[in-house]
C-alpha beads as a LAMMPS data file, in Angstrom:
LAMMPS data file: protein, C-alpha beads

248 atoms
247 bonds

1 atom types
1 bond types

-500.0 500.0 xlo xhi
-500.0 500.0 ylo yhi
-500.0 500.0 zlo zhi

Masses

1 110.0

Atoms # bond

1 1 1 -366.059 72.236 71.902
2 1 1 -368.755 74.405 70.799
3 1 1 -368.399 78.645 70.643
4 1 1 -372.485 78.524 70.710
5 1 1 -373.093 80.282 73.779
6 1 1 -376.226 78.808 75.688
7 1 1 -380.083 79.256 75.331
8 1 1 -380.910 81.894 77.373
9 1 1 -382.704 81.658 81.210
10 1 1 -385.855 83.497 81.256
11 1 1 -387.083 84.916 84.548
12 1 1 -390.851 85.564 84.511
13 1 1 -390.896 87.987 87.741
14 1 1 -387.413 89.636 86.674
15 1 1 -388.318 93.347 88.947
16 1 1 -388.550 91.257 91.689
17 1 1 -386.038 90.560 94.679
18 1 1 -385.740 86.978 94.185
19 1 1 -386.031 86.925 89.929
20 1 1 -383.144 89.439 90.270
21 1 1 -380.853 87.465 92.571
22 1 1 -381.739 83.940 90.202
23 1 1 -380.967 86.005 87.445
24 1 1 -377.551 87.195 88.714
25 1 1 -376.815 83.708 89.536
26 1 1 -377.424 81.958 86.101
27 1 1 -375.820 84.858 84.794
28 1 1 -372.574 84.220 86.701
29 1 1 -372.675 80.829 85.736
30 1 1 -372.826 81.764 81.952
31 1 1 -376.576 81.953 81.308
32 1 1 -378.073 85.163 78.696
33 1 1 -380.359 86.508 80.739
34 1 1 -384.201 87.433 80.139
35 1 1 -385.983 89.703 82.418
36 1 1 -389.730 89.578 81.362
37 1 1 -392.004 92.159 83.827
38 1 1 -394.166 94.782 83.252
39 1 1 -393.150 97.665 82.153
40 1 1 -390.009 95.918 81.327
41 1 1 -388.336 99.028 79.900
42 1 1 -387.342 100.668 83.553
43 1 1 -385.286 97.219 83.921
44 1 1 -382.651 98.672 82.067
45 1 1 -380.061 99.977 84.870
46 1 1 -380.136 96.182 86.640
47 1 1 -380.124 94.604 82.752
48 1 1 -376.914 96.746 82.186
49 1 1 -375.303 95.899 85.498
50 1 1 -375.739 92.193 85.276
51 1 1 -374.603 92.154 81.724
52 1 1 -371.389 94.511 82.614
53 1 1 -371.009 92.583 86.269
54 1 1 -370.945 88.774 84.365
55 1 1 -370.262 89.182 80.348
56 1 1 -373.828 87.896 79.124
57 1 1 -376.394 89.009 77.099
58 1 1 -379.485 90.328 78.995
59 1 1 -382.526 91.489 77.022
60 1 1 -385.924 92.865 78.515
61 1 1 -389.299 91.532 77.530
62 1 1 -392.477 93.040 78.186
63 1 1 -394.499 90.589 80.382
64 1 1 -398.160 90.798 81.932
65 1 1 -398.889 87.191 83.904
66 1 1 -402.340 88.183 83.943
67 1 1 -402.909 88.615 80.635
68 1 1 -403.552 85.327 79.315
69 1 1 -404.663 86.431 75.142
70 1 1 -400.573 88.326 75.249
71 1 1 -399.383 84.530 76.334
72 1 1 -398.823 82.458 73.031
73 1 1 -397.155 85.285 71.645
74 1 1 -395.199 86.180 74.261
75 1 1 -393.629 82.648 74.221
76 1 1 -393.843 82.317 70.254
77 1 1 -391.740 85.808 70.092
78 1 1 -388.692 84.238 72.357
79 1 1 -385.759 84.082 69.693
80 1 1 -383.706 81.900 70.528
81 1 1 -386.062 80.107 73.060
82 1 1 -384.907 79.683 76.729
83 1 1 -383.434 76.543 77.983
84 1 1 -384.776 77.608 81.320
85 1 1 -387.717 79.351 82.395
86 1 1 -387.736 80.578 85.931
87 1 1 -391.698 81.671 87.567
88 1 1 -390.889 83.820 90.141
89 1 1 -394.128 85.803 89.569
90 1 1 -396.375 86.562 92.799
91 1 1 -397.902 88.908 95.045
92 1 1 -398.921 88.474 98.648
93 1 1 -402.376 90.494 99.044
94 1 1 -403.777 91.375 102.053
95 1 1 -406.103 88.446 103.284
96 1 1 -408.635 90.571 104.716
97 1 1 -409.032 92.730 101.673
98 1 1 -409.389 89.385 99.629
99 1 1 -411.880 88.149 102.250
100 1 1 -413.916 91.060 101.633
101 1 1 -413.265 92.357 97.844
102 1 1 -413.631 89.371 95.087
103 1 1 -411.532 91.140 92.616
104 1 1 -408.466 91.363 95.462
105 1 1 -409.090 87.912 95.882
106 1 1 -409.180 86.824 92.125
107 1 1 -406.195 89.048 91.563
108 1 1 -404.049 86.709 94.267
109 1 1 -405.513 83.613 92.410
110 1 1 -404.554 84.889 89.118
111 1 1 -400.670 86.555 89.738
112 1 1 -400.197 83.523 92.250
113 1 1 -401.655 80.302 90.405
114 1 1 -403.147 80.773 87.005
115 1 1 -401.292 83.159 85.188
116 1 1 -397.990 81.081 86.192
117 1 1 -399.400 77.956 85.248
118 1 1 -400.421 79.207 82.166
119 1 1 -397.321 80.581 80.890
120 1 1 -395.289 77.879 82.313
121 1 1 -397.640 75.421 80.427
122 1 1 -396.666 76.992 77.105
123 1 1 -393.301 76.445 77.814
124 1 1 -393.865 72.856 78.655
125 1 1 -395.165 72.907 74.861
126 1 1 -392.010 74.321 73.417
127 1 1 -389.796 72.290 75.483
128 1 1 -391.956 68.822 75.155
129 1 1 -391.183 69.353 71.389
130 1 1 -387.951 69.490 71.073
131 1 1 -386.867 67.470 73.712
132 1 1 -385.136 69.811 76.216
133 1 1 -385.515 72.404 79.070
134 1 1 -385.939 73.144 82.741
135 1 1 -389.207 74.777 84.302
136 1 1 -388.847 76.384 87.648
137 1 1 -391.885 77.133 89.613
138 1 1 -391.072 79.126 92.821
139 1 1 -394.275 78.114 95.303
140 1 1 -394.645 78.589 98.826
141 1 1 -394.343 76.610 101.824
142 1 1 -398.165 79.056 102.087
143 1 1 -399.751 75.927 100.124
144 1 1 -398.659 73.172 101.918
145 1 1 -401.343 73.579 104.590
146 1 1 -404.650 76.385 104.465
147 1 1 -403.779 78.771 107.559
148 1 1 -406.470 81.253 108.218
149 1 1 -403.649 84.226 108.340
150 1 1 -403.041 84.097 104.650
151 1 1 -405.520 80.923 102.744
152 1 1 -406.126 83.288 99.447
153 1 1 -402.878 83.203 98.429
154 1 1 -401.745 79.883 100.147
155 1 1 -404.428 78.354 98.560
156 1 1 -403.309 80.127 94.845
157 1 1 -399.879 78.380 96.079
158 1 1 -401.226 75.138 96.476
159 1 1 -402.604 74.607 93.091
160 1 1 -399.190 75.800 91.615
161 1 1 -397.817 73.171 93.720
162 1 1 -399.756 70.532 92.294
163 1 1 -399.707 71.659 88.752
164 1 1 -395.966 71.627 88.619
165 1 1 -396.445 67.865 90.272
166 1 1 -398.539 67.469 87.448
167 1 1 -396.118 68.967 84.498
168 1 1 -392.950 67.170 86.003
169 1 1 -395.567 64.107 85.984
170 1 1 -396.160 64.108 82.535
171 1 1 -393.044 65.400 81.311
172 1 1 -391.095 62.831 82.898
173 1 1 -389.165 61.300 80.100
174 1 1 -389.403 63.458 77.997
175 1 1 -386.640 65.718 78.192
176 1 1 -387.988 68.134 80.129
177 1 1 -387.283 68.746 83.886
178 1 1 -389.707 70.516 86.372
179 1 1 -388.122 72.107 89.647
180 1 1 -390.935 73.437 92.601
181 1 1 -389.091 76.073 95.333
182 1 1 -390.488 76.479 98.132
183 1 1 -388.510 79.222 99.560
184 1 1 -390.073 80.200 103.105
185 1 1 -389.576 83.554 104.523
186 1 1 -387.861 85.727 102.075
187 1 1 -386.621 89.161 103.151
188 1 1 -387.560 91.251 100.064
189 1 1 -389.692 94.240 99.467
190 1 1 -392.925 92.214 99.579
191 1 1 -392.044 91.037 102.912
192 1 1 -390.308 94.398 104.543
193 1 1 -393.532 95.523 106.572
194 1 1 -393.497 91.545 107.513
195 1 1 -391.661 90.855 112.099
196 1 1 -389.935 87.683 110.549
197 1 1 -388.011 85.161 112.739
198 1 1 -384.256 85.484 111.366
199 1 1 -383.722 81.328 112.013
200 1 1 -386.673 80.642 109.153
201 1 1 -386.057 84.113 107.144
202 1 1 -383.443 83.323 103.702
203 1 1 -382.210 86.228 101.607
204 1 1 -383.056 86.749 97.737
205 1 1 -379.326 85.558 97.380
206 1 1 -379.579 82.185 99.358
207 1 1 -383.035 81.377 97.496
208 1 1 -381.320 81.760 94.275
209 1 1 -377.970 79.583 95.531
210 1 1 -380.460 77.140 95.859
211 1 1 -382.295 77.475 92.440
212 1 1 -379.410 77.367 90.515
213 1 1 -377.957 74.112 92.830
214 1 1 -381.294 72.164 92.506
215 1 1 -381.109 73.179 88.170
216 1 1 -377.715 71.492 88.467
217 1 1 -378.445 68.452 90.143
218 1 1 -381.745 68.185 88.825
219 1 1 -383.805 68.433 91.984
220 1 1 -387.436 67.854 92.159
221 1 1 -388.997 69.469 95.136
222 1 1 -386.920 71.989 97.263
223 1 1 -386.925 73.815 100.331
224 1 1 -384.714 76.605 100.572
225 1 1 -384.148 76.182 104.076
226 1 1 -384.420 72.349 105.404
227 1 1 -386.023 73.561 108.463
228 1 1 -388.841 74.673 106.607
229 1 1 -389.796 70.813 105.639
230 1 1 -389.898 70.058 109.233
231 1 1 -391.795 72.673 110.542
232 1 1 -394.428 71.900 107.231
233 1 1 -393.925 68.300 108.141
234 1 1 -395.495 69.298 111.651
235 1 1 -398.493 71.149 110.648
236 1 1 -399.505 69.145 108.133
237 1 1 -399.695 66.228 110.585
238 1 1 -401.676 68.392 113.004
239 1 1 -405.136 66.815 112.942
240 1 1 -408.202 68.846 111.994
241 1 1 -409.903 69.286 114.843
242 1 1 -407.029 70.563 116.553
243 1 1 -405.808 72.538 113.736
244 1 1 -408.701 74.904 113.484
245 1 1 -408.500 75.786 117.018
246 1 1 -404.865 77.079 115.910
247 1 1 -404.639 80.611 114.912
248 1 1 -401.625 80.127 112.729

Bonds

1 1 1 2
2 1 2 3
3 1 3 4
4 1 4 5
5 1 5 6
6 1 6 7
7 1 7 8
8 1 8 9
9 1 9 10
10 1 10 11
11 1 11 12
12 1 12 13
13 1 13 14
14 1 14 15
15 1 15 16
16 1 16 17
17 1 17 18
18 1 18 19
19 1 19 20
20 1 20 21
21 1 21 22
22 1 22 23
23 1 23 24
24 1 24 25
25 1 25 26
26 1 26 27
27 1 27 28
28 1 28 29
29 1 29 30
30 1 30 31
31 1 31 32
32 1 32 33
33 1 33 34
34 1 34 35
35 1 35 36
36 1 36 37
37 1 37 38
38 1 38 39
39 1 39 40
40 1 40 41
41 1 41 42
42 1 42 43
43 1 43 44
44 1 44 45
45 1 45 46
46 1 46 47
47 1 47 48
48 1 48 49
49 1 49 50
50 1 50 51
51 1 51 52
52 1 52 53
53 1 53 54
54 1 54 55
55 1 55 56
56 1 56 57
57 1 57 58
58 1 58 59
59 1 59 60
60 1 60 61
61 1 61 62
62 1 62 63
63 1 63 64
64 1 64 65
65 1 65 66
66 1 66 67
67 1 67 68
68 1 68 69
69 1 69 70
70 1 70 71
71 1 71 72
72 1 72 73
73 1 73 74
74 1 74 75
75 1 75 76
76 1 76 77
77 1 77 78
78 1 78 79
79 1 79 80
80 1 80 81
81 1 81 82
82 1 82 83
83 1 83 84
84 1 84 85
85 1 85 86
86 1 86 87
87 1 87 88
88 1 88 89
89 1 89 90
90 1 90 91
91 1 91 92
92 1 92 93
93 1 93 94
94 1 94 95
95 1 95 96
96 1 96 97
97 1 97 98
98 1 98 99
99 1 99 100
100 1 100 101
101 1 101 102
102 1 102 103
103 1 103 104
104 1 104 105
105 1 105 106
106 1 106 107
107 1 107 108
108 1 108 109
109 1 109 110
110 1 110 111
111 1 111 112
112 1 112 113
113 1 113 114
114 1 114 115
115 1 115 116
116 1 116 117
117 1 117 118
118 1 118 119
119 1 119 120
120 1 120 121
121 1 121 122
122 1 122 123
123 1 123 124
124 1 124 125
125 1 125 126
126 1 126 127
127 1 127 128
128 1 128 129
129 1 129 130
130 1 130 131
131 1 131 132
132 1 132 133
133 1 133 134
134 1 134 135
135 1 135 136
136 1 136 137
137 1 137 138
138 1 138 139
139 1 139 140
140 1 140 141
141 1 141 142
142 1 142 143
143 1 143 144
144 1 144 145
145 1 145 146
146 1 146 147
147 1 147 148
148 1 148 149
149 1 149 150
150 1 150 151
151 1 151 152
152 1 152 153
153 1 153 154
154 1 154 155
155 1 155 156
156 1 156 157
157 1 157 158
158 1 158 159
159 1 159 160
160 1 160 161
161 1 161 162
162 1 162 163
163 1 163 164
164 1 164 165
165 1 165 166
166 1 166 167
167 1 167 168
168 1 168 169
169 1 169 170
170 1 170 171
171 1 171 172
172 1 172 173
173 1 173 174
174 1 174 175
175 1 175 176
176 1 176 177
177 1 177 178
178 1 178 179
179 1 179 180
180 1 180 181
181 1 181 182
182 1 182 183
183 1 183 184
184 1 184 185
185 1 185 186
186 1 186 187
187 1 187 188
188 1 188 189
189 1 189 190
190 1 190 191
191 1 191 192
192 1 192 193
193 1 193 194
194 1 194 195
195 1 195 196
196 1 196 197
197 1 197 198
198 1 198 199
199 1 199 200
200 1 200 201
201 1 201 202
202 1 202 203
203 1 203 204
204 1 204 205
205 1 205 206
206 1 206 207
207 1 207 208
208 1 208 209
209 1 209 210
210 1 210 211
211 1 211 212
212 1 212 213
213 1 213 214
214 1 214 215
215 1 215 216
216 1 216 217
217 1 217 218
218 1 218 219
219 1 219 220
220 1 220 221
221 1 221 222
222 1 222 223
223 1 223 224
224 1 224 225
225 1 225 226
226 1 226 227
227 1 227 228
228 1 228 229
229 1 229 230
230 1 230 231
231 1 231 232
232 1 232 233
233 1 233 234
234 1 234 235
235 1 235 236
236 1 236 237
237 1 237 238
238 1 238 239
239 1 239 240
240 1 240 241
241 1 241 242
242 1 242 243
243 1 243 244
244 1 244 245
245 1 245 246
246 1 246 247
247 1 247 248
């Protein structure tokens, strides 16, 4: 048996709740640990813990999902290169400042959608090449349907949706493997101004029981909690005309 110890898992979103809970995880299970955020460098109390707390490796990178020039070298630099990138990169906005401020707006698209899908299509690169490696996109349940509370960022969700369709689409033989979470209500600091129901709200540490259960049995599509497909199911089959007279 081999004393190589294992690519490590990179988490793209590391300062966050969930990135730090998926992190944890993988690290318990045996996984070095990458936490790539910006201003990476104030990481370095939760990099110490988790490497003290599980006996792995944990570096810091400095990572800017916006910044799409910093990209190729970002992923170039990675030495070794992960076996498993995690995207838990995202902000919420406020959907009346995007309705009203194009920049808010674009910045939603971007941190949501298009810097994710970026970096996560480098990866696919790396990984495509040599045969190996898990992507893991964590989505929304925001972009399975355009609600008028929150359609800037659901609709940033919904194209990260499909592109990871996409990239598990084309990557499919290949080698490579291409998870989508759709976690529903998270409790976390994005959330904490947020009245969520308690039946459809999952903590940072169920969402990442769940990521590192659907990297083991090579899941496709997952809901964190099952309810969450039925009530999608639901309002997805709501028809149009009745749907916009919603206020959802």
């Amino acid at each position: 048996m081999s004393d190589t110890p294992p690519a490590p898992a990179l988490i793209l979103g590391g300062r966050s709740d969930i990135g730090l809970a998926i992190a944890r995880r993988l690290a318990r299970a045996g996984y070095p640990v990458i936490l790539a955020a910006r201003g990476a460098d104030s990481l370095d109390a939760e990099r110490t813990d988790i490497a003290l707390r599980h006996g792995v490796d944990v570096q810091l990178a400095e990572f800017d999902v916006l910044d799409s020039a910093a990209m190729p070298g970002f992923v170039a630099g990675l030495d070794p290169a992960p076996d498993v990138v995690v995207s838990v990169v995202g902000t919420m906005g406020d959907q009346q400042q995007s309705e009203q401020d194009i920049a808010a707006a674009a910045r939603v698209m971007r941190t949501n959608y298009e810097g994710p899908a970026q970096a996560l299509g480098l990866f696919a690169q790396q990984m495509a090449a040599r045969g190996s490696g898990t992507l893991i996109g964590v989505s929304s349940v925001a972009g399975d349907r355009g609600r008028a509370s929150n359609y800037v960022y659901g609709s940033a969700k919904a194209g990260f949706t499909a592109f990871l369709s996409g990239l598990r689409n084309r990557l499919a033989g290949q080698g490579v493997h291409v998870i989508t979470v759709k976690p529903g209500f998270v409790a976390t600091r994005m959330t904490e101004d947020l009245d969520l129901p308690g039946p459809l709200t999952a903590a940072p540490d169920e969402v990442a029981e769940a990521v590192f259960r659907a990297l083991t049995r090579k899941r496709n599509v997952i809901y964190t909690r099952r309810i969450w497909w039925l009530v999608m199911t639901i309002i997805t089959a709501i028809p149009e005309n009745i749907f916009k007279k919603t206020s959802l």
